[in-house]
Residue, then its C-alpha position, 0 to 999 in steps of 0.5 A: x419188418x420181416x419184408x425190409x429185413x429179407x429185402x435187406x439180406x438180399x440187396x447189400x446195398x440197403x446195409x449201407x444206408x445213412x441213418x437218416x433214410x432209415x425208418x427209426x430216424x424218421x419216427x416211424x415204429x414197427x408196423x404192427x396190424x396192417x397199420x403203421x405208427x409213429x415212435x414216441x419222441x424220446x430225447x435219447x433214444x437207446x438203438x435197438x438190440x439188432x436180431x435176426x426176426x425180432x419183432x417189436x410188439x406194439x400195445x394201446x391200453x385204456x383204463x377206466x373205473x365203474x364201481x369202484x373196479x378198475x378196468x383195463x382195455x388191452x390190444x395189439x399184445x396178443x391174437x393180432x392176426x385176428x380181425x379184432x382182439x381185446x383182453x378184459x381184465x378186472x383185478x386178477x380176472x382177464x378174458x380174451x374176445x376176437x372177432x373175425x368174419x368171412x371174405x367171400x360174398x354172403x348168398x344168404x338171406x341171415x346174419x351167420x353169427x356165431x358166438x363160442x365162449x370158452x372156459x378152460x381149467x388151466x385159468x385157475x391152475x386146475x388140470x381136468x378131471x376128464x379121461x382124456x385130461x383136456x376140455x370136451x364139448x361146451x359145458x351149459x354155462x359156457x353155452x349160456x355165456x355164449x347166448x349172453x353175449x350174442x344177444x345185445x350185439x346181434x340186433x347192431x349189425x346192418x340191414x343185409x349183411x349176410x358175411x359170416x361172423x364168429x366171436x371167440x371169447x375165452x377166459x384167460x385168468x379168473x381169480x374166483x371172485x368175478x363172474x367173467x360172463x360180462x367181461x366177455x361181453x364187453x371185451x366182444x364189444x370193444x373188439x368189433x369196434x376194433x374190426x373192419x366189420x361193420x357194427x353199430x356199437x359200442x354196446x356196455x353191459x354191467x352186472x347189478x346186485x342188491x344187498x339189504x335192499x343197497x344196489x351194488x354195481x359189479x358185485x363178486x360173487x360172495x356178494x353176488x351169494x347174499x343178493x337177491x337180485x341178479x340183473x344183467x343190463x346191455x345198452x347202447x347210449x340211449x336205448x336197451x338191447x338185452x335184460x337177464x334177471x335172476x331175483x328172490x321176488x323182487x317187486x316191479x317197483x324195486x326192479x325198474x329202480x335197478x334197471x334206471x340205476x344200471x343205465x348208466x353204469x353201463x354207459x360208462x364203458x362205451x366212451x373208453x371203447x370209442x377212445x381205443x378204437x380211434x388209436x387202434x381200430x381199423x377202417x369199416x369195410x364196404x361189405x356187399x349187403x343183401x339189400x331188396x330193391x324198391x321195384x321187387x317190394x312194390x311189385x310183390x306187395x301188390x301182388x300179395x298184400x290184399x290176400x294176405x289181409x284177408x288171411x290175418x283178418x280172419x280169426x278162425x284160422x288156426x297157426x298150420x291154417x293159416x301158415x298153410x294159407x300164406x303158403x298158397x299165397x306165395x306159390x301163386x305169387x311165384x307162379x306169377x313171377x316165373x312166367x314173367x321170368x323175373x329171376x331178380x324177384x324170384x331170388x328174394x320173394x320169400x324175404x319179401x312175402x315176409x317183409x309184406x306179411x310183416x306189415x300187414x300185422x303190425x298196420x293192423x295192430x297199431x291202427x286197430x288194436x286187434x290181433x291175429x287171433x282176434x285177441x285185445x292187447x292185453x288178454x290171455x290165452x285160455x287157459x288149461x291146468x292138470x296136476x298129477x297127470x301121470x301118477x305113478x311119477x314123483x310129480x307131474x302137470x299138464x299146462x296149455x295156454x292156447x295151442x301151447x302145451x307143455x308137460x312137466x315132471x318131477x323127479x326126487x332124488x338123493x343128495x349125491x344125485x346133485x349136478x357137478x359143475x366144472x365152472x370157474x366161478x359159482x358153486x361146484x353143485x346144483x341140486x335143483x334142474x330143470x331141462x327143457x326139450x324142444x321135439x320137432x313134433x311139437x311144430x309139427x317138423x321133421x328134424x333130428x335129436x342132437x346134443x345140448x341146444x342153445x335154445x333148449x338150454x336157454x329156456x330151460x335156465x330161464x324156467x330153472x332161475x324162476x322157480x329156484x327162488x320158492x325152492x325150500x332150503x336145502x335145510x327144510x328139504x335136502x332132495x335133489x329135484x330135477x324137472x323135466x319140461x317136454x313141449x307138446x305143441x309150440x305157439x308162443x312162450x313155451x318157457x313160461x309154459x313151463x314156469x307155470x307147468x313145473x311150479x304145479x308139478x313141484x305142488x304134486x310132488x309134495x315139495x312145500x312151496x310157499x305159493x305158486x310161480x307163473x309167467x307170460x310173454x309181452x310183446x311191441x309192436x312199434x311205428x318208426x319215423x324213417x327220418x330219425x329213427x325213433x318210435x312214434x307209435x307202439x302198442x304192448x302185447x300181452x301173452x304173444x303168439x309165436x308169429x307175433x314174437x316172429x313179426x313184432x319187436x321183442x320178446x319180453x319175458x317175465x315170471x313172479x309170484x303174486x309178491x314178485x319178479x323171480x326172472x326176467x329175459x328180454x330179447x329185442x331185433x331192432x337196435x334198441x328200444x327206450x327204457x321207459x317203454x321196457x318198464x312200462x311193459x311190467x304192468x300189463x305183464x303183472x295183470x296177465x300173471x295174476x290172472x294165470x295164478x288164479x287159474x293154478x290155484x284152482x288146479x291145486x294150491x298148496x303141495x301134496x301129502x306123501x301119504x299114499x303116494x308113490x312118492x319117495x322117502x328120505x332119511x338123514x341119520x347120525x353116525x360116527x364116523x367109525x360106524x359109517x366107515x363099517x357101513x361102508x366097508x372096503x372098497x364100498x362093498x357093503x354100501x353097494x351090496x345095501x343098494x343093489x338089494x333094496x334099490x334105495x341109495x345111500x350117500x355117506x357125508x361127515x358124521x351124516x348117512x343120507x338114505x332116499x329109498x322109492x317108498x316106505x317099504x324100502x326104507x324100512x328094509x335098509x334100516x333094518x340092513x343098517x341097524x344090522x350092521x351098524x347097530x342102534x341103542x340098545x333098550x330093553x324090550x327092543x327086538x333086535x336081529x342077530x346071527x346065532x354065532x356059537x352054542x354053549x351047553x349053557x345057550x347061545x351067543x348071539x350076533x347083533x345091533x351091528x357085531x355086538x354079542x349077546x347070550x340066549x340062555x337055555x331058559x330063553x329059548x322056548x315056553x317048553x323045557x329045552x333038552x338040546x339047544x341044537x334041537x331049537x336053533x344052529x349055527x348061523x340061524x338068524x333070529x329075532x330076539x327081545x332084550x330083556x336085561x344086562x346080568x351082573x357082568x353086564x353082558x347083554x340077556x336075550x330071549x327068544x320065547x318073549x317073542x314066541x306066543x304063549x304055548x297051552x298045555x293040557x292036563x285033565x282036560x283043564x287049560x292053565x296058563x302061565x301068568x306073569x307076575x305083576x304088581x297087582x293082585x290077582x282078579x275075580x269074578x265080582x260078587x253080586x253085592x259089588x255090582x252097580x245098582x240100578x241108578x248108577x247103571x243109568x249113569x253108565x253106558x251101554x259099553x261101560x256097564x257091559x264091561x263093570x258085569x266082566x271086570x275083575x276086582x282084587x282078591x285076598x288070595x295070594x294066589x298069582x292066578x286062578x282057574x275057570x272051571x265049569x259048573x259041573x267042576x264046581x258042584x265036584x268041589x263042593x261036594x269034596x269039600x263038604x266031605x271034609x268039613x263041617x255039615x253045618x258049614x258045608x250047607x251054609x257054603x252050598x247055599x250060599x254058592x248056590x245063591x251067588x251062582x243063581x244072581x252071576x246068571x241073573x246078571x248075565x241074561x240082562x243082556x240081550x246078546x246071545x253072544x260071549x263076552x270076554x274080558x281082557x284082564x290078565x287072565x281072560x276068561x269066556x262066560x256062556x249064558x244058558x237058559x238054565x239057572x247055572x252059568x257055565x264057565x268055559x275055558x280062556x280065551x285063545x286065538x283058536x277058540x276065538x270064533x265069528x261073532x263073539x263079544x270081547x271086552x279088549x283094551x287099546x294095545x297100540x294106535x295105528x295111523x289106519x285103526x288100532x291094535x287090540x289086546x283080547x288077553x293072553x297075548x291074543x292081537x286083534x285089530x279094528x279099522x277106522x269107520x269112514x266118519x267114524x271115532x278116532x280120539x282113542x288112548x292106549x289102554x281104553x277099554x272097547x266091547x268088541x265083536x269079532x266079524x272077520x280074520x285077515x289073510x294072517x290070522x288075526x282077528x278083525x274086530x269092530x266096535x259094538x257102538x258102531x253096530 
C-alpha cells in the first residue's frame, strides 16, 4: 500500500482510475506479510475512511480447548516483520514468540540455536525494584524457560542445517495464575510452522498435575502448590522429544500412567498449528545444508574404521586415553588426505571421523551387547561414598561413580538468608538451593569463568527438584539450606552425581532426612530402517559414559528414593523416540538406583547428631511486637550492633526473632544481649544482668531484664557489713544479681551477696559459719546407740554405710547451728562444766563422754581408708582418725581446706550433659565426669562418697566416685 500510495502521489493519472481497476473492487485486501489476500464478500461494503499512511492490519486466529482451557492462536496483529510471530493467550496470560534466522550461507558444522525467554515486570503492572528501574541479565528461571523450550524443538530441524536461528519468547500479560513457560513453548512451535525455516514440527507440550491421586491437565499454579507431581510433556504425533518431572516420590507405575495420559493432550495442540499456518504461513525456503557426500564418508571409513575398532574394543583405555588414541587416528587420516590434496574431505574430516566413530560404537553395542569400557548394559560404575569429607563445614561428601567425581556441601543459614525471586509466577523465596559448577579443570580443558551458564544451571534445578522433595517442612526445620555441588572430573552424569553426593551432605549436616535419594543416567543406542524411518533394534543403557551420551540417542535421567521418582529429565537427538521405549527404560533405571542406594546407606544412613559439632544453632523466640521493636532500635541499630558482636544474625518477623548463631557459644551471647535489652520473666531465684544506674544511701537501683528497675539494698551488697555503698559498686557497673523477692509495694529486691561465696571469719581461732535458716532441725553427730548393727550393715553397701557412720540425725536443741571443736576444746568444756555443777553429775558426764568418744573412734577406725571423710549436710564438718583413742574434730569443710585425696560425702547438685555437678556443703561445687561405660542413671540430690583427685584450670574440685575406684 505504501508503494500504490507514493505511486499514486506522483503519477496524477492513477487518481483518476474508474473503481472498478482498482484493488478494492477486485476483492483484493491489504498486503500484509509479504502476502497477499482476498477481502471477506461483504454485500454492502462501507468505503474505507482514506488516510495519509493507514495501514489495514490483517490477523488469523485459531481457537481451540485442552483441559477445559480455552486457547487462542494469534498472528499478523504484531511483530509482523518477524520470520514468524505467534501470541499465546490463555485466559488472562498472553505471551508472544518470533522466529527469525540468518540469510547468509552457514560455514558450520552445528545448529546456532538460540533461544532467549524473557519476563518483564511491566506483565503484571510492577515496576523494578532494580537501581536502574529496568530488567538485567536473565534471571534463572528465565534461563531454564529457555532450555525448556530449546529442547523439543531442536532435534526437528534437518540434517545439515547450520543457518543461525534464534527464538524470542516474552511474556506479555500473566495474571498469576498460569506458569507461561509452556505457552512459550507451544507459541514457539506455532511460529516456526509459520516461518520460512525449515523444521519438522509442529510439536504440543502440556503441563500434567496430580491431585489426591486425580491427574490434572493444565493445572494453575494454586493447583500446581497441592500437587505432587509436576510433569512437562513435549511430543510430535507419535513420538516423544522432551520430559521435565518434578514429583514428592511418585511410583514408576503411577509416572507412566501420567506420561500416557499426557500423550494426548498434548496432541491436541498440533492440528490448530497446522490449520494456522496453512492460512497464514509462509512457503519453506531451500536453505543450503551442510550435507557430507557419499565418496568423502566411503573413503575415510576406509581409512579409519578398523583402527578405531581397535580402540573401542579394548577396555584398558581410559576417557583421555582413548580420546588421545582417536586423535592420532585422525591426524594420520589428515596427513593422508593433505597428500592427495583432497580439500573436499579435508573440509569435513572431523564431522566424519565422528560419523565413523559413531557407528563403530553403536554396531558394537547392538550386535554384542558390550560397551566401551566393557561394561554389560545394565551394570553400574564402581562406586565411591565419603561423608564429612570436609569437617569443619556444615555438611560435606565426596561421591564417584567411575571417573565421575563430585564434591558437595552444605551450607545452613537463617531464614531471611532465603533466595528472593523477581518471577511472574511461584513463590517470592526459596529457602532450599542447590548451584552446580561445571570448572574446565574437571575435562581437563582450558576456558573461562563466566556469569550464570545454561548448562550449569539446568543440572543444578534438576539435582535441587530431586532432593526438594525429602527436605523436611519448613515447620519441623526453618533453615535456609544451600548446596553447592563443584565437579571433579566429568565422565558422564555429573547431575545425578550430585543428587547423590548432596543427599549424604544433607545426612552430615544433620538435616532429618527420611531416606536417601540417588539417581542414574539411561541411555539407547537404536537401528533405524533408512526406508521408513522407524527403529527396528535398540538396546537401554544403564549408567552412561559421557561418549555414550555423545554417540547414543538419549540422555534419560531419573533420580527417587527406593519408594519413588522425585525428577525426571529427558533429552533426545533424534526426532522422537516411541513412548513405550521411554517407559520401558524406568525398570532398568530402577535397579541401578537401588543398587547406588545401598552403597549410601553404607557410608551413612541416617542424619547426624549436632552434638559436638561444628554445626549451627538455630533458635525461634516469641515477642511482642513492642519488644522487637525495642530489639531493633532506630533505624536497626541495635540489631545490627547485636550481629557485629557476636557474628550470629537475627531476623525479626511478626511477633517471632529468629536467631541462626555459628555455634552454641554464640547463641548463648546473643540471648544473653536480647535478654538484656528485651527482658525475659522474672523468677525469683533468677540471675539477671543489670546496670547500676543510681546509688541511694539506703542502696542502689539497678537496670535490668530489658530497662526494667530493681533496688539492691545496703544489706545485699556483701556477707560483710557495708559502710559505703560507692566502696562495693558505682555508677554504670554491671553486675550479676539473684532475684530474691517483690517488697509490699512491689518493687523488685535484688542481692548481690546471693550470688557471692559465703566469707569466713576467724574469732579465737574457731571458724563459724553462718547457716541459713531451714525448716528442718539442726543435725548432730549420731550416737553410737543409733548406728546400724551388724546385720543391717550387711544389707547396706559400702558407700551407704560410709555415709550412715557421717550423717546427722535431728537434734532437741533449738540452736539453728552448731560448732565443731577438737578434742582438746572438749575436755576444756568439760572441765568448766564440771566447775559449775554437781561432782556427782560431773563424773556421771565425763564418763559417759569419755564412753561415746571411745566408741565415735572405734566406728571410725572400721574403716580401712586413711583418708577424711566429709559430710555435705548443712554444716559440713571433717573427722580425722588418729591411732589414739580420741577422734579429733577438725574445722568445716571449705575449698582452701580441701586437699587431694580426701573422701567426701556430697549430694547430686545438678546433671550435666557430660557429668554431674556436686554440692561437698557450704556452697563448695565440685564436679565429677562421666566414666567411659560407666553409671549415668543419677537423680539430683543422691548421695555419692567421693575422693577429690584434681582441680581444673578454675579451681573447682575434680571428684570421683570411690565405687569406681
Amino acid at each position: 500500500m505504501p508503494s500504490i500510495m507514493a505511486a499514486s502521489r506522483s503519477n496524477p493519472l492513477l487518481n483518476s482510475l474508474p473503481r472498478f481497476l482498482t484493488w478494492r473492487s477486485l476483492g483484493f485486501r491489504t498486503i500484509c506479510s509479504g502476502r497477499l489476500g482476498f477481502a471477506p464478500s461483504d454485500p454492502d461494503p462501507e468505503p474505507p475512511v482514506s488516510t495519509a499512511g493507514t495501514k489495514f492490519l490483517e490477523t488469523f486466529r485459531e481457537e481451540f480447548e485442552i483441559g477445559s482451557r480455552l486457547i487462542t492462536f494469534e498472528t499478523g496483529k504484531i511483530a509482523r516483520f518477524a520470520n514468524g510471530s505467534v501470541v499465546l493467550g490463555m485466559e488472562e496470560t498472553k505471551v508472544l514468540s518470533t522466529v527469525t534466522s540468518s540469510k547468509g550461507d552457514s560455514v558450520r558444522d552445528f545448529l546456532p540455536l538460540t533461544v532467549d525467554y524473557q519476563e518483564k515486570q511491566f506483565a503484571q503492572g510492577v515496576i523494578p525494584s532494580t537501581y536502574l528501574r529496568r530488567e538485567g541479565a536473565p534471571k534463572e528461571r528465565e534461563l531454564l524457560c529457555g532450555r525448556l523450550i530449546d529442547r523439543p524443538i531442536r532435534p526437528l530441524f534437518p540434517a545439515g542445517f547450520y543457518h543461525e536461528v534464534q527464538v524470542m519468547a516474552s511474556v506479555l500479560s500473566s495474571d498469576g495464575r498460569r506458569d507461561p513457560d509452556v505457552m512459550a513453548a507451544n507459541a514457539t512451535s506455532a511460529a516456526l510452522m509459520l516461518s520460512d525455516i525449515p523444521w519438522g514440527g509442529p510439536i504440543g507440550v502440556i503441563r500434567i498435575g496430580r491431585i489426591c491421586g486425580q491427574f490434572v491437565v493444565n493445572p494453575t499454579m494454586d493447583e500446581l502448590s497441592l500437587s505432587d507431581l509436576n510433569l512437562v510433556y513435549a511430543c510430535t504425533k507419535d513420538k516423544t522429544l522432551m520430559i521435565d518431572v518434578q514429583a514428592g516420590g511418585i511410583s514408576e507405575k503411577d509416572l507412566e500412567a501420567g506420561l500416557r495420559l499426557a500423550h494426548p493432550e498434548a496432541v491436541k495442540y498440533l492440528e490448530p498449528q497446522i490449520r494456522l499456518a496453512a492460512k497464514a504461513g509462509k512457503h519453506k525456503k531451500d536453505y543450503k545444508l551442510s550435507l557430507v557426500s557419499d565418496r568423502t564418508l566411503e573413503k575415510v571409513r576406509n581409512l579409519t574404521e578398523a583402527k578405531i575398532e581397535a580402540v573401542f574394543t579394548d577396555p584398558s583405555y581410559g576417557k583421555f586415553e582413548r580420546g588421545e588414541a582417536l586423535d592420532n587416528i585422525a591426524q594420520e587420516v589428515k596427513r593422508t588426505l593433505e597428500e592427495e590434496c583432497d580439500t573436499e574431505s579435508l573440509t569435513v574430516l572431523s564431522k566424519v571421523v565422528d560419523r565413523v566413530r559413531k557407528g563403530v560404537v553403536r554396531n558394537r553395542i547392538i550386535a554384542e551387547g558390550f560397551r566401551v569400557d566393557g561394561r554389560h548394559l545394565d551394570e553400574v560404575r564402581p562406586l565411591y561414598c565419603e561423608a564429612g569429607y570436609l569437617p569443619n563445614l556444615h555438611g560435606s561428601s565426596l561421591f564417584s561413580r567411575g571417573d565421575t567425581q563430585v564434591l558437595c556441601t552444605v551450607t545452613l543459614g537463617a531464614p531471611r538468608d532465603a533466595q528472593r525471586l523477581d518471577s511472574l509466577v511461584g513463590p517470592p523465596t526459596k529457602r532450599f538451593m542447590l548451584h552446580y559448577s561445571f570448572p574446565p579443570f574437571s575435562i581437563n580443558e582450558v576456558g573461562k569463568r563466566v556469569g550464570l551458564n545454561r548448562r550449569e544451571v539446568g543440572h543444578g534445578t534438576l539435582a535441587e527438584k530431586a532432593l526438594l522433595a525429602v527436605l523436611p517442612p519448613e515447620d519441623d526445620f526453618p533453615y535456609t539450606v544451600r548446596i553447592n555441588s563443584e565437579v571433579m572430573a566429568s565422565d558422564g552424569s555429573t547431575s545425578m552425581a550430585t543428587v547423590c553426593g548432596g543427599s549424604m551432605a544433607m545426612m552430615d549436616a544433620g538435616i532429618p532426612l527420611q531416606e536417601h535419594v540417588a539417581g542414574v543416567s539411561v541411555g539407547l543406542v537404536s537401528e533405524v530402517d533408512p526406508s521408513t524411518g522407524e527403529i527396528k533394534d535398540y538396546r537401554i543403557l544403564t549408567d552412561i559414559l559421557g561418549l555414550e551420551d555423545h554417540l547414543g540417542d538419549m540422555d534419560f535421567k531419573i533420580a527417587g528414593t527406593r519408594k519413588g521418582v522425585t525428577a525426571v529429565q529427558l533429552d533426545i537427538k533424534p526426532a522422537g523416540i516411541p513412548l513405550d521405549i521411554i517407559c520401558e527404560c524406568l525398570e532398568p533405571a530402577l535397579k541401578g538406583r537401588l543398587q547406588i542406594l545401598a552403597r549410601m546407606d553404607q557410608e551413612i544412613s541416617a542424619p547426624r547428631t549436632q552434638d559436638h559439632r561444628n554445626s549451627p544453632r538455630l533458635a525461634t523466640l516469641k515477642f511482642s511486637n513492642d519488644a522487637l521493636r525495642r530489639l531493633i532500635g532506630p533505624l536497626g541499630v541495635l540489631k545490627r550492633k547485636i550481629e557485629e558482636d557476636t557474628g550470629a544474625r537475627m531476623s525479626v518477623s511478626d511477633e517471632t526473632l529468629t536467631i541462626l548463631a555459628k555455634n552454641q557459644t554464640v547463641l548463648e551471647r546473643v540471648q544473653e544481649k536480647i535478654d538484656f535489652i528485651i527482658g525475659r520473666e522474672i523468677e525469683v531465684g533468677g540471675i539477671y544482668k543489670g546496670i547500676v544506674s543510681s546509688i541511694k544511701e539506703y542502696g542502689a537501683f539497678v537496670e535490668f531484664n530489658g530497662g526494667q528497675q530493681g533496688l539492691l539494698h545496703v544489706s545485699e551488697l556483701s556477707h560483710e557489713p557495708v559502710s559505703k555503698i560507692s566502696d562495693v559498686i558505682s555508677v554504670g557497673q554491671q553486675l550479676s544479681l539473684m532475684c530474691i523477692g517483690q517488697d509490699v509495694r512491689g518493687n523488685i529486691k535484688l542481692s548481690l551477696k546471693a550470688t557471692l561465696p559465703q566469707l569466713k571469719s576467724k574469732k579465737n581461732n574457731v571458724t563459724e559459719e553462718p547457716v541459713p535458716v531451714i525448716k528442718e532441725a539442726p543435725k548432730v553427730w549420731t550416737s553410737v546407740g543409733n548406728l546400724p548393727n551388724e546385720q543391717e550393715e550387711q544389707k547396706l553397701t559400702d558407700a551407704e554405710l560410709m555415709l550412715s557412720r557421717s550423717t546427722v540425725k535431728p537434734s532437741t536443741s533449738s540452736n539453728p547451728g552448731f560448732l565443731i571443736r577438737s578434742a582438746a576444746e572438749c575436755d576444756e568444756e568439760d572441765k568448766t562444766v564440771s566447775l559449775n555443777q554437781g561432782s556427782k553429775s560431773n563424773s556421771k558426764t565425763l564418763r559417759a563422754t569419755k564412753r561415746d568418744r571411745k566408741q565415735k573412734t572405734k566406728v571410725l577406725e572400721s574403716d580401712d581408708s586413711d583418708a577424711s571423710i566429709y559430710s555435705s549436710g548443712q554444716s559440713s564438718h571433717t573427722v580425722d582418725r588418729f591411732n589414739d583413742e580420741d577422734a579429733k574434730v577438725v574445722s568445716p569443710l571449705s575449698a582452701k581446706s580441701l586437699k587431694l585425696g580426701m573422701k567426701i560425702a556430697a549430694k547430686v547438685y545438678q546433671i550435666r550433659a557430660l557429668g554431674l555437678v556436686l554440692d561437698l556443703g557450704n556452697g563448695v561445687r565440685g564436679m565429677y565426669r562421666f566414666e567411659t561405660n560407666g553409671k549415668r542413671d543419677f537423680e539430683i540430690g543422691d548421695e555419692l562418697l567421693v575422693k577429690c583427685t584434681s582441680f581444673s584450670s578454675k579451681g573447682l574440685p575434680v571428684m570421683s566416685l570411690v565405687d569406681d575406684e
